[in-house]
MDTraj code that builds the backbone (N, CA, C; nanometers):
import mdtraj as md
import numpy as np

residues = "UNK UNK UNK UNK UNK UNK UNK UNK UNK UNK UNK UNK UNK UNK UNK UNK UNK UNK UNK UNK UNK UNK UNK UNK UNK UNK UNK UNK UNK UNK UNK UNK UNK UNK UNK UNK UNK UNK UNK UNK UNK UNK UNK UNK UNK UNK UNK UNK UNK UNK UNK UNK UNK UNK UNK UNK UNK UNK UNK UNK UNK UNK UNK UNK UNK UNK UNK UNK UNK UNK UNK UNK UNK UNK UNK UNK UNK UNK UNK UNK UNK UNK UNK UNK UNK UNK UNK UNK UNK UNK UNK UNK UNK UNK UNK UNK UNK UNK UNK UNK UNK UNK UNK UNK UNK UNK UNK UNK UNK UNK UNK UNK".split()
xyz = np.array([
    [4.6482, 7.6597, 13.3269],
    [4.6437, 7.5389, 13.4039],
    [4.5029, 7.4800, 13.3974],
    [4.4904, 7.3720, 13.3551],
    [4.3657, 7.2742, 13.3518],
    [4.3549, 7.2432, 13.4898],
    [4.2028, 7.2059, 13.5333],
    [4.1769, 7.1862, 13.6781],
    [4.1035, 7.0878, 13.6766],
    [4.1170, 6.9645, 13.7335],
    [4.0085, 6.8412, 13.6671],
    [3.9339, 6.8991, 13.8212],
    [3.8518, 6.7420, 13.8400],
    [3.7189, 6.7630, 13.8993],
    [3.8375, 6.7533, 14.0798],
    [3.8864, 6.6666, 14.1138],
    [3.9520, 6.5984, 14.2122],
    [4.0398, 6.7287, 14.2689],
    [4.0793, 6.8288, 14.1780],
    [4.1676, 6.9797, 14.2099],
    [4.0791, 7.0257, 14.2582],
    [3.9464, 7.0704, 14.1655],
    [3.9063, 7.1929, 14.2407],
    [3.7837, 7.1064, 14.4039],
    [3.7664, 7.0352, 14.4053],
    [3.6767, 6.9809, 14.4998],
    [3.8088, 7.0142, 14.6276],
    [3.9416, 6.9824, 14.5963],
    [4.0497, 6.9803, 14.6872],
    [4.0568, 7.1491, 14.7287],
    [4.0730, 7.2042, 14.6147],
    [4.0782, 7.3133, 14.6384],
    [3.9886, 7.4137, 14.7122],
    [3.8550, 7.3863, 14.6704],
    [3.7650, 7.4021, 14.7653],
    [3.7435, 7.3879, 14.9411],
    [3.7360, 7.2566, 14.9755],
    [3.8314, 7.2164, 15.0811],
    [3.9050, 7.2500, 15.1255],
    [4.0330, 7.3301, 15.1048],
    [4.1300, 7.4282, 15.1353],
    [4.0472, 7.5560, 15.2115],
    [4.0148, 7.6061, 15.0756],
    [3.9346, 7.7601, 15.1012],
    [3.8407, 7.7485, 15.1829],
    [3.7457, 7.6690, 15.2319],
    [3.6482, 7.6096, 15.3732],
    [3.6924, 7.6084, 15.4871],
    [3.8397, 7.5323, 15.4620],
    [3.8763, 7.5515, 15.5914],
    [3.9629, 7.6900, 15.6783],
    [4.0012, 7.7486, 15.5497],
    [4.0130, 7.8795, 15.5990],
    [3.9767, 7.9822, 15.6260],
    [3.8408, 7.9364, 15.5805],
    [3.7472, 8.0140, 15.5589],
    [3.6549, 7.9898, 15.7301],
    [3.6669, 7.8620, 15.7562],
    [3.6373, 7.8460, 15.8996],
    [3.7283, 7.8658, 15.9987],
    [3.8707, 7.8445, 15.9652],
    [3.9389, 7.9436, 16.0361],
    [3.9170, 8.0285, 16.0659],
    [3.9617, 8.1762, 15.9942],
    [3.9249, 8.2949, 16.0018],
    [3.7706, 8.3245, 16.0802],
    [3.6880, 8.2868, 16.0875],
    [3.5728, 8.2797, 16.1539],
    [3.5996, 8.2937, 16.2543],
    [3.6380, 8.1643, 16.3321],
    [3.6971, 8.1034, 16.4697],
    [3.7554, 8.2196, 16.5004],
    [3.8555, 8.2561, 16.4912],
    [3.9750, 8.3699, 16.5244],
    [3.8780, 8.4902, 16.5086],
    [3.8473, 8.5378, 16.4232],
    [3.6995, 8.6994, 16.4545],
    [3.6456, 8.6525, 16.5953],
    [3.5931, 8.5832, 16.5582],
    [3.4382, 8.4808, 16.6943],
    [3.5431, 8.5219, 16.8049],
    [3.6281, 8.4783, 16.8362],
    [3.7226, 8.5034, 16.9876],
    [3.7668, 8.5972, 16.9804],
    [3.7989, 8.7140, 16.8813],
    [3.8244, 8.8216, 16.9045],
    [3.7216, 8.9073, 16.9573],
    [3.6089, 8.9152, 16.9062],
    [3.4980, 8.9798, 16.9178],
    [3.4490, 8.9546, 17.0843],
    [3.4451, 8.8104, 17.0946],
    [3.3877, 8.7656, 17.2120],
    [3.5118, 8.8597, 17.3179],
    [3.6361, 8.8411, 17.2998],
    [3.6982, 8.9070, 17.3824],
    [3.6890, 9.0336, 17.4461],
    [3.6457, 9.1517, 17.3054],
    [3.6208, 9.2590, 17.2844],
    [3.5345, 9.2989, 17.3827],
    [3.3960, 9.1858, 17.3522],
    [3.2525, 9.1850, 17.4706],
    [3.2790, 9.1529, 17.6015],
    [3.3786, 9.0720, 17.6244],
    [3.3915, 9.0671, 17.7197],
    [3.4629, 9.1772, 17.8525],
    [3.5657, 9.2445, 17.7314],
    [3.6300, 9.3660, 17.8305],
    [3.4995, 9.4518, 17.8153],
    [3.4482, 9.5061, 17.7615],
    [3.3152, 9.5752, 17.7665],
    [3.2315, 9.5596, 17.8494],
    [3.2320, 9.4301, 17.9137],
    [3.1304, 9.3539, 17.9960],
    [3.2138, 9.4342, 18.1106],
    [3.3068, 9.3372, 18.1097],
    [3.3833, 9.4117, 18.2643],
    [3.4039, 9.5456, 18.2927],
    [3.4176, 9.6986, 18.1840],
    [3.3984, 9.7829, 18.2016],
    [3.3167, 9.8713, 18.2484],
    [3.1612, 9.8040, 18.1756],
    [3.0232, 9.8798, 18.2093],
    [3.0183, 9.7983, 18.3663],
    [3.0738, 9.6901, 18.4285],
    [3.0297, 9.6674, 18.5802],
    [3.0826, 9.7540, 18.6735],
    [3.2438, 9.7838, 18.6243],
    [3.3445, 9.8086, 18.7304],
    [3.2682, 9.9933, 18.7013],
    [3.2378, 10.0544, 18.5631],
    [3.1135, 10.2014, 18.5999],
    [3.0281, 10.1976, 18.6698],
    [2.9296, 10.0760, 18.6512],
    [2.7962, 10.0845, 18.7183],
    [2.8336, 10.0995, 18.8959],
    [2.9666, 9.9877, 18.9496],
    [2.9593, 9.9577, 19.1011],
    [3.0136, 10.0591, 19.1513],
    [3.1101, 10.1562, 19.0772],
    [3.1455, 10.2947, 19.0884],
    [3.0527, 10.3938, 19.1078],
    [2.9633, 10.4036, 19.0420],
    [2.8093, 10.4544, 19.0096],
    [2.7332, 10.4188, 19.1683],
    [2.7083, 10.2858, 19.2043],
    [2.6447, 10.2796, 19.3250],
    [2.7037, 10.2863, 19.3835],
    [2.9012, 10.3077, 19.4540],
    [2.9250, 10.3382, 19.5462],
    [2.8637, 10.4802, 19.6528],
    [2.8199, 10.4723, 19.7319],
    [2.8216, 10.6018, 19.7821],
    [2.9039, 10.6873, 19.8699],
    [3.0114, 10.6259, 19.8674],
    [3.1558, 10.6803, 19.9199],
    [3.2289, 10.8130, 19.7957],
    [3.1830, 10.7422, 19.6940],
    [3.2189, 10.8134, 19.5309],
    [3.1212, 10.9209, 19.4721],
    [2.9483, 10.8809, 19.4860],
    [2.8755, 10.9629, 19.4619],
    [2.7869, 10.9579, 19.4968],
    [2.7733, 11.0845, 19.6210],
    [2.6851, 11.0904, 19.7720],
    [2.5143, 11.0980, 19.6932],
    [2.5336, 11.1790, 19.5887],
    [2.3510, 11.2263, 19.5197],
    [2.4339, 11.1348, 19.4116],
    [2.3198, 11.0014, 19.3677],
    [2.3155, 10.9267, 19.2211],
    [2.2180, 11.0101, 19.1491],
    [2.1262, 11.0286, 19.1749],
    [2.0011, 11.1537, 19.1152],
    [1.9575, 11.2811, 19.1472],
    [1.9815, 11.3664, 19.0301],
    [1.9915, 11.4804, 18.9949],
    [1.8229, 11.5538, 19.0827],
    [1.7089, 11.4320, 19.1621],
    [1.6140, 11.5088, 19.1978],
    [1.6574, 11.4915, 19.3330],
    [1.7383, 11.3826, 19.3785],
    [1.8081, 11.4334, 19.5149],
    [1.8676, 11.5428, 19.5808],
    [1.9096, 11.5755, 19.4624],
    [2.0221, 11.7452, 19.5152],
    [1.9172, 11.8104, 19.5579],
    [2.0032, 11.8539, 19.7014],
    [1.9313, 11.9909, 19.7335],
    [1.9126, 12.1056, 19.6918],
    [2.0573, 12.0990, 19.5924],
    [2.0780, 12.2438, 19.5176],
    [1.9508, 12.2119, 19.3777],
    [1.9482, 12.1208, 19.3377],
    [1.8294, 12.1418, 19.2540],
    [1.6907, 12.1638, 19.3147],
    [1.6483, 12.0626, 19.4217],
    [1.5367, 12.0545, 19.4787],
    [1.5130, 12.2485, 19.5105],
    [1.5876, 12.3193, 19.5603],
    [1.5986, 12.4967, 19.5891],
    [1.5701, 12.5053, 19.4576],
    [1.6031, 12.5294, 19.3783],
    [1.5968, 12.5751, 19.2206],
    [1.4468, 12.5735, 19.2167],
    [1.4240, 12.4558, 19.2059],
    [1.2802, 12.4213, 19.1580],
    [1.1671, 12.4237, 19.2595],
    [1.1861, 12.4650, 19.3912],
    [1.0684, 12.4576, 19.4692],
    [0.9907, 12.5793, 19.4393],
    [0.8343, 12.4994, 19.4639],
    [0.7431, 12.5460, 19.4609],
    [0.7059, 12.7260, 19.4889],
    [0.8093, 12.7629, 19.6092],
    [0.7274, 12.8915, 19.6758],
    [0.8571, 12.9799, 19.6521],
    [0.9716, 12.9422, 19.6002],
    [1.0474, 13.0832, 19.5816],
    [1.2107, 13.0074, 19.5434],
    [1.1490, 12.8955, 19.4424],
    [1.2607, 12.8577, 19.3591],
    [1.3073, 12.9634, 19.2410],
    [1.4382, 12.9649, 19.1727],
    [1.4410, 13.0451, 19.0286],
    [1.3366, 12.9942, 18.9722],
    [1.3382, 12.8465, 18.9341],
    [1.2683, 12.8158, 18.8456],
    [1.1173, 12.7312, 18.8865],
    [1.0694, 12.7897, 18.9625],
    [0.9745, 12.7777, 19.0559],
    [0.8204, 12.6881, 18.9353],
    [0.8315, 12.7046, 18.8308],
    [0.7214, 12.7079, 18.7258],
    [0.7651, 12.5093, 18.6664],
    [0.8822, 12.4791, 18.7277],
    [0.9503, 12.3403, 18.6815],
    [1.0378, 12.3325, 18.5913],
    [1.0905, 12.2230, 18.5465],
    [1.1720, 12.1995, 18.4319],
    [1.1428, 12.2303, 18.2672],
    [1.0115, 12.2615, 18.2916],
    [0.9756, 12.2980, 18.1090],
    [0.8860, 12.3666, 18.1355],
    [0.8579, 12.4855, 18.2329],
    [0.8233, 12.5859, 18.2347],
    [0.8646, 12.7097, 18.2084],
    [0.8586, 12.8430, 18.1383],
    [0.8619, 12.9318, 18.0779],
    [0.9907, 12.9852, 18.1030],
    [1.0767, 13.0055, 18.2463],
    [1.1691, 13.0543, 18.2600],
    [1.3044, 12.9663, 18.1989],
    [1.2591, 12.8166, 18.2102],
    [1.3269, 12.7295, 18.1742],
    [1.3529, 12.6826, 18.0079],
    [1.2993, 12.7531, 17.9662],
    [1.2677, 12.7522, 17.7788],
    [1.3235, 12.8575, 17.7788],
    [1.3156, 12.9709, 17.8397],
    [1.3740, 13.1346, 17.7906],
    [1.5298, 13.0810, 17.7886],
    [1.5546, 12.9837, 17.9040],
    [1.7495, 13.0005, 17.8960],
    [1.7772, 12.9169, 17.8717],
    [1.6986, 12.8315, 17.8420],
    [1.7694, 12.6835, 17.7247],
    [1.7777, 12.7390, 17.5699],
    [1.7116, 12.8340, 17.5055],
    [1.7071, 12.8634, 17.4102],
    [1.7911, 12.9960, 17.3932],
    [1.8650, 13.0112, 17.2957],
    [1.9815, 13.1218, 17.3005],
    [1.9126, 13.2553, 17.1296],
    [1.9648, 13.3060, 17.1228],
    [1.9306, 13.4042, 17.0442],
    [2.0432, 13.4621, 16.9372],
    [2.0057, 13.4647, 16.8112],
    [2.1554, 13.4947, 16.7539],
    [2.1499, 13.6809, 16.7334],
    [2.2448, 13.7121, 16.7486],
    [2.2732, 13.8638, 16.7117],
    [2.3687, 13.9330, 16.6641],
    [2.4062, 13.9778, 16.5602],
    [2.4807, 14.0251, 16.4546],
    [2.6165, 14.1257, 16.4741],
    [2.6971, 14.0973, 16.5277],
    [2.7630, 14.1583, 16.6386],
    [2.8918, 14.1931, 16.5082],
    [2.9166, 14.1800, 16.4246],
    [2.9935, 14.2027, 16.3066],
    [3.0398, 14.3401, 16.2889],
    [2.9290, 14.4448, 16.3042],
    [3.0038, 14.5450, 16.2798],
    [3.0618, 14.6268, 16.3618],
    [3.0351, 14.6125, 16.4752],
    [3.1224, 14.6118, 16.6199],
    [3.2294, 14.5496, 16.6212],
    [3.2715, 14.4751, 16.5665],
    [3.3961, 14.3896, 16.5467],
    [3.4639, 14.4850, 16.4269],
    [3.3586, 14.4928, 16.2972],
    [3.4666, 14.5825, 16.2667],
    [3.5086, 14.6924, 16.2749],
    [3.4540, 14.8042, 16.3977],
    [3.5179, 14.8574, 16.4377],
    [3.5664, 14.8791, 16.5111],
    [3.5827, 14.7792, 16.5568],
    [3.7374, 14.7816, 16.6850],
    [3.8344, 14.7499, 16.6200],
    [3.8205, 14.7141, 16.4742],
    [3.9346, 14.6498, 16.4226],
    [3.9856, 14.7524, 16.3651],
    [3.8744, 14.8217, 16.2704],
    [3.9264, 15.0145, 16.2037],
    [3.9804, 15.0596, 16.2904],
    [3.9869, 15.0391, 16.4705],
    [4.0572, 15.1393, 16.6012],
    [4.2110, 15.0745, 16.5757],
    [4.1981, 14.9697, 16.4855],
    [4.3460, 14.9584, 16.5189],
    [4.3252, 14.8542, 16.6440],
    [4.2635, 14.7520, 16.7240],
    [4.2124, 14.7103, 16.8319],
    [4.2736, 14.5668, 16.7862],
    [4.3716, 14.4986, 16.8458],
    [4.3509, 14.3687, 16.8052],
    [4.3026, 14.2510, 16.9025],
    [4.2297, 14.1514, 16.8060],
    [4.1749, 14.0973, 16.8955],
    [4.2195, 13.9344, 16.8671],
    [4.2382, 13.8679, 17.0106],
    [4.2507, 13.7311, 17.0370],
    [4.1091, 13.5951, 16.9999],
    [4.1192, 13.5761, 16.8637],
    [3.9741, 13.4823, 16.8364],
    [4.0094, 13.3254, 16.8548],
])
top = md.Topology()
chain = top.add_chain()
for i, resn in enumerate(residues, 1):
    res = top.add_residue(resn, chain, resSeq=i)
    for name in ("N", "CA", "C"):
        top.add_atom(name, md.element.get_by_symbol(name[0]), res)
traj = md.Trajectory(xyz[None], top)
């Protein structure tokens, strides 16, 4: 098919405008998208400041933490990144394999 000048300028024209279509229709989808998002993170946040829902918002409010961490005869009396607090955030690996296989030589079965 031959395409003089008057086809493809038409044709062009076509594909523009569908091409701005399709735009339009994303653009309001998207915006929609943001918008339930919008309304989600409010209806968390006013949930969040109710205090009928959640009496301590911060974790230095609790009493049960504030005990933990005090000064004169908390566990972790030294703070949050003090020495006792690094020993049990950090775990240790240990090779426990051949204990396994012999409970398994006992004939021992086990639930993994």
């Amino acid at each position: 098919m031959k395409m003089n000048r008057r086809s493809f300028v038409k044709a062009c024209g076509f594909m523009a405008g569908y091409a701005v279509l399709g735009l339009n229709v994303t653009k309001e989808a998207v915006a929609a998208a943001m918008d339930f998002v919008a309304q989600r993170q409010k209806s968390v946040y006013d949930a969040d400041a109710n205090p009928a829902v959640y009496k301590l918002r911060k974790s230095q409010d609790n009493p049960m933490v504030k005990k933990i961490y005090d000064h004169k005869d908390g566990f972790l009396h030294d703070g949050p990144c003090g020495h006792e607090s690094h020993h049990l955030l950090h775990t240790h690996y240990v090779d426990r394999s051949k204990k396994l296989d012999a409970l398994k030589a006992k004939g021992i079965e086990l639930a993994l």
